[in-house]
C-alpha positions in Angstrom: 0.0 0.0 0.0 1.0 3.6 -0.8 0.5 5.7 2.4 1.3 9.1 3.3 0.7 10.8 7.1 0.7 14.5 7.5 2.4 15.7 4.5 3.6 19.3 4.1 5.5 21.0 1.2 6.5 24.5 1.7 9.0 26.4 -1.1 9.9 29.6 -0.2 7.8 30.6 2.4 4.7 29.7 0.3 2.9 26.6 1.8 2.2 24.5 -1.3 0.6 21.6 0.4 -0.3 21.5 4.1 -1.3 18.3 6.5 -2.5 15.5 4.2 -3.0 12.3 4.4 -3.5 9.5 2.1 -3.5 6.1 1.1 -3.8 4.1 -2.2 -4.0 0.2 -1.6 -3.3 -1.9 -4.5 -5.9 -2.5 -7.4 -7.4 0.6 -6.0 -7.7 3.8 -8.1 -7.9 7.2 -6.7 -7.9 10.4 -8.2 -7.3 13.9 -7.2 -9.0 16.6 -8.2 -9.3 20.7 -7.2 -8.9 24.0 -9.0 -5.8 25.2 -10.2 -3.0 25.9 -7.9 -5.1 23.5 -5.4 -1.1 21.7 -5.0 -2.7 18.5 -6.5 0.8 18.2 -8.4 3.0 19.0 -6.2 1.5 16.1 -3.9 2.2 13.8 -6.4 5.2 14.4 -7.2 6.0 14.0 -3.2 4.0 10.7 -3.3 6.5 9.7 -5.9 9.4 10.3 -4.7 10.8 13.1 -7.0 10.3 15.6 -3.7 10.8 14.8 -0.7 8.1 16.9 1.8 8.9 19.6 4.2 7.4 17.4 6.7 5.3 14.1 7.1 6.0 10.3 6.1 5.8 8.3 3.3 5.4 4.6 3.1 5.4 2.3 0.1 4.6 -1.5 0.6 5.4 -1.0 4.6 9.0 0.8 3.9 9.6 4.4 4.0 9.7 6.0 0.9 13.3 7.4 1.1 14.7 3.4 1.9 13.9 2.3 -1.4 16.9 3.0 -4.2 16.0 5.0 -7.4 16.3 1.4 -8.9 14.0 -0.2 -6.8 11.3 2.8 -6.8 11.5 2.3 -10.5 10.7 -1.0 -10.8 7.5 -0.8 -8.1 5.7 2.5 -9.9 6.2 4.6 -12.8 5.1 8.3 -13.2 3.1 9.9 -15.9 4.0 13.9 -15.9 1.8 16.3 -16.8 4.7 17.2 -20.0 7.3 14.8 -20.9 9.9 16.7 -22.9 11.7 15.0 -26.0 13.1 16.8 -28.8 15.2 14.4 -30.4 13.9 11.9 -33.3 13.4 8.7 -31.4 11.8 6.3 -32.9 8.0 5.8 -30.8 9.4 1.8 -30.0 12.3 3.0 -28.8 10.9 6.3 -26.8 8.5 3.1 -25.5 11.6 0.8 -24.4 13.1 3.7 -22.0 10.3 2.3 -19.3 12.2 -1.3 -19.9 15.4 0.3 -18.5 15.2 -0.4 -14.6 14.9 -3.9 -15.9 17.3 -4.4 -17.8 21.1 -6.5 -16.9 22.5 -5.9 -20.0 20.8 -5.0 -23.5 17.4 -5.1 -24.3 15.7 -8.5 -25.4 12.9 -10.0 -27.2 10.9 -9.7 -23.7 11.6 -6.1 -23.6 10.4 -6.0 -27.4 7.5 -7.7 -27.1 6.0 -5.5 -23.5 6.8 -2.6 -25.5 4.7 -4.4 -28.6 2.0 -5.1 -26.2 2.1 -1.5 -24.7 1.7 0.1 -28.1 -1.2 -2.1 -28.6 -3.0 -1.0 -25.2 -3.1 2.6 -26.5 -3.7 2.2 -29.5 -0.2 3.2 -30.8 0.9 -0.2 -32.7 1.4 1.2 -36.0 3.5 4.1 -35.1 6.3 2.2 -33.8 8.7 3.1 -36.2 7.8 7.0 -36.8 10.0 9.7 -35.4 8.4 10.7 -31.8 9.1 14.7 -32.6 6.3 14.1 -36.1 3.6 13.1 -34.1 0.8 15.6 -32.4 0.1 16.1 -28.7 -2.2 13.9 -27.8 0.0 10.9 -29.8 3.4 11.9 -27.7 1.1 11.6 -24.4 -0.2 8.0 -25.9 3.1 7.3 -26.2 4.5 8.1 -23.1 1.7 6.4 -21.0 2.6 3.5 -23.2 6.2 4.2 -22.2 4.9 4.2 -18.0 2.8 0.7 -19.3 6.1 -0.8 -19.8 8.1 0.3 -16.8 5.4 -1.8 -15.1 4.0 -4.2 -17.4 4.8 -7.0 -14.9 4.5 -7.7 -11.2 7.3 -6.7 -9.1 9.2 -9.4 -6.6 9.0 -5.6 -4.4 5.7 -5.8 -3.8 2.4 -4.2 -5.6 2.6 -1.8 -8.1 1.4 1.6 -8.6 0.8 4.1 -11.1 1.3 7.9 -10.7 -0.8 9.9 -13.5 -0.7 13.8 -13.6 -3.8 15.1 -15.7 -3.3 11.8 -18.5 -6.1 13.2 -20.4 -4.1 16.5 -21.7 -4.6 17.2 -25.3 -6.7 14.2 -25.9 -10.0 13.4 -27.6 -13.0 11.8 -26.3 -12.4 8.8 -27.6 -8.5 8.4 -26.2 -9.4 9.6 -22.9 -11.9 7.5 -21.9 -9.0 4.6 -23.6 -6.9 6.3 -21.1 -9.0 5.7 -18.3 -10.0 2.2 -19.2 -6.4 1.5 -19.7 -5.9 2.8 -16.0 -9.0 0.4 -14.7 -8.0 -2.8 -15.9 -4.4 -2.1 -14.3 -6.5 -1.4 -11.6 -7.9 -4.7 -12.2 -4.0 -6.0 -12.1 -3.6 -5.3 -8.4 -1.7 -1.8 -9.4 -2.4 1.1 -6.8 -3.6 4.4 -8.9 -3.2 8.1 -8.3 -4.4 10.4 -10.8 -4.5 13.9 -11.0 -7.9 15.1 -13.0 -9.4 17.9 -13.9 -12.4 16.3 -15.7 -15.1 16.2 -12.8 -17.1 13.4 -14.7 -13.9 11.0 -15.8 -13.2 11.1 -11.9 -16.7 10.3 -11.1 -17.1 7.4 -14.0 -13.4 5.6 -13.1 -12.2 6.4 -9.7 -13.0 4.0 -7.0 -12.5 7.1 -4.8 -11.7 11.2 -5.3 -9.6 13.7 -2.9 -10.8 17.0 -3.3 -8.3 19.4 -2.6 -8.5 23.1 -2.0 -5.4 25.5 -0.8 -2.9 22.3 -0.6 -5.2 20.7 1.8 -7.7 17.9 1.7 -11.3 19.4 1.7 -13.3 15.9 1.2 -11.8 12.4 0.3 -14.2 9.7 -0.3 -16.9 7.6 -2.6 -17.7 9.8 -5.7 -21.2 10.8 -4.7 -20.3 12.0 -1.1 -17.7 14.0 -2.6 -18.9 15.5 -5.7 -22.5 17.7 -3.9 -23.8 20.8 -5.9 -22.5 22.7 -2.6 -19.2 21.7 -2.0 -18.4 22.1 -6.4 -19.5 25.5 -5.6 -17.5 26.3 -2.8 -14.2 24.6 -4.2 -14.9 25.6 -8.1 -16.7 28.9 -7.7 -19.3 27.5 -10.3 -23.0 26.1 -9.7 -23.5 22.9 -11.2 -26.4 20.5 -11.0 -25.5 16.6 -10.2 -27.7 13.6 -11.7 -27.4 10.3 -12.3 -25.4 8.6 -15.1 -28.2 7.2 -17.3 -25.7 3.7 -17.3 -23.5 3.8 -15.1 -23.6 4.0 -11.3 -21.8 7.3 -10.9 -22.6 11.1 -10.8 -22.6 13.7 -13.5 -21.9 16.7 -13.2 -23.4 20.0 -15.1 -22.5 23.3 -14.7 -25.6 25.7 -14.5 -25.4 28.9 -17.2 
C-alpha cells in the first residue's frame, strides 16, 4: 500500500501543500481533483518520490519511501507527468523501451520487445512504432508516453504491488482516447496496481475512480466515494461555479453539469 501521514510542502515561504493524508491500496484507483494551484501536483510528485516533503512520512509497501533506491522505486511504480519533454527523433518503440530500463542487466531483449509491442497495442499506438516521436501531435506523444509508463510496469514486481502515478493523462486528448486512457488505468487497476491520478475532468473522476480527494489550498477538503464527494455545494464552494449533479443514465456514478 501507498500511504502518506501529514504531509507538508512549503518552497519559499509559500505553503504548497499542508497536512494530508493518504492512502492508495493496491488495485485501488484514486484520483485527485481541485482548482488550479489547489497543489494536487505538487502532492504527487512527493507521493512519488521526485520531492521529498517539508514534513510528514511516506510509506510504500510498509517501507519508508526514502529506503527504497531509485532502482528499486522504479521498478515498483512509474510516473506519468503532466509534460514529458523530447526533442530528439526517437523512434515511438524505442521512446516506449526507456520504461524497460530499470529492468534491464545488460541490452534489451525480445521480452523487452514484445511488453513494448504489447504496450503500443493498449493505447492504440501499434502502427506508429517506427515514426519519429518529434512528427507526431500532442495527444500521440502523451499516448506514447503512457505507453512508455505501461512498460516500466507491465509485470509484477518481486517488491511488492505496483502503482501508477498519473498527472492530468487526459491532456490534449479526444473523447475517444481519454476514456482509452481511463479504461487502460482500470484494468491495471484490475491488475492489483495502486492508482493516483490527477484530473481535472469532474465526470472522468466520477465514472473511473473508485474514490476522489478533493483538494482546495494544498489541503484535503473531502476524500471519499464519488457521490459523497462530488455535492452541488461543495463544487460551488471549491470551483466557484453552480452545477447540478444527476445520475449517469448507465453507469452508477454522478454527472456533473455546470448551470449557465
Amino acid at each position: 500500500m501507498l500511504e502518506a501521514f501529514s504531509i507538508s510542502v512549503q518552497v519559499g515561504g509559500k505553503r504548497l501543500v499542508h497536512g494530508v493524508s493518504v492512502e492508495v491500496p493496491p488495485g485501488h484507483l484514486l484520483a485527485v481533483v481541485g482548482p488550479n494551484g489547489a497543489g494536487k501536483s505538487t502532492l504527487l510528485r512527493v507521493l512519488s518520490g521526485e520531492h521529498a516533503p517539508t514534513s510528514g512520512q511516506i510509506c510504500l509497501n510498509e517501507t519508508e519511501l526514502h529506503r527504497w533506491s531509485a532502482k528499486q522505486l522504479a521498478q515498483m511504480r512509474a510516473v506519468l507527468p503532466q509534460d514529458s519533454s523530447l526533442s530528439f527523433p526517437f523512434r515511438v518503440l524505442d521512446v516506449v523501451l526507456i520504461g524497460r530500463t530499470p529492468h534491464l542487466r545488460s541490452a534489451e531483449t525480445p521480452h523487452d520487445y514484445a511488453i513494448v509491442d504489447q504496450a503500443l497495442r493498449a493505447v492504440d499506438m501499434s502502427e506508429f512504432g517506427r515514426r519519429p516521436y518529434t512528427t507526431l501531435s500532442g495527444g500521440e506523444k502523451q499516448r506514447v508516453q503512457l505507453a512508455r509508463v505501461l512498460a516500466q510496469i507491465w509485470e509484477e514486481s518481486p517488491l511488492g504491488p505496483r502503482y501508477l502515478f498519473l498527472d492530468e493523462p487526459t491532456n490534449n486528448l479526444d473523447i475517444a482516447h481519454q476514456h482509452r486512457m481511463m479504461r487502460v488505468a482500470r484494468s491495471l487497476k484490475d491488475q492489483g496496481v495502486g492508482i493516483l491520478a490527477v484530473l481535472h475532468d469532474l465526470n472522468l473522476a466520477a465514472q473511473y475512480a473508485d474514490k476522489i480527494m478533493l483538494m482546495q489550498n494544498g489541503q484535503v477538503s473531502a476524500n471519499g466515494f464519488p457521490s459523497d464527494v462530488l455535492t452541488p455545494n461543495r463544487i460551488k464552494e471549491v470551483f466557484m461555479i453552480p452545477v447540478k449533479v444527476i445520475q449517469h443514465p448507465t453507469a452508477f456514478c454522478p454527472v456533473i453539469v455546470p448551470v449557465p
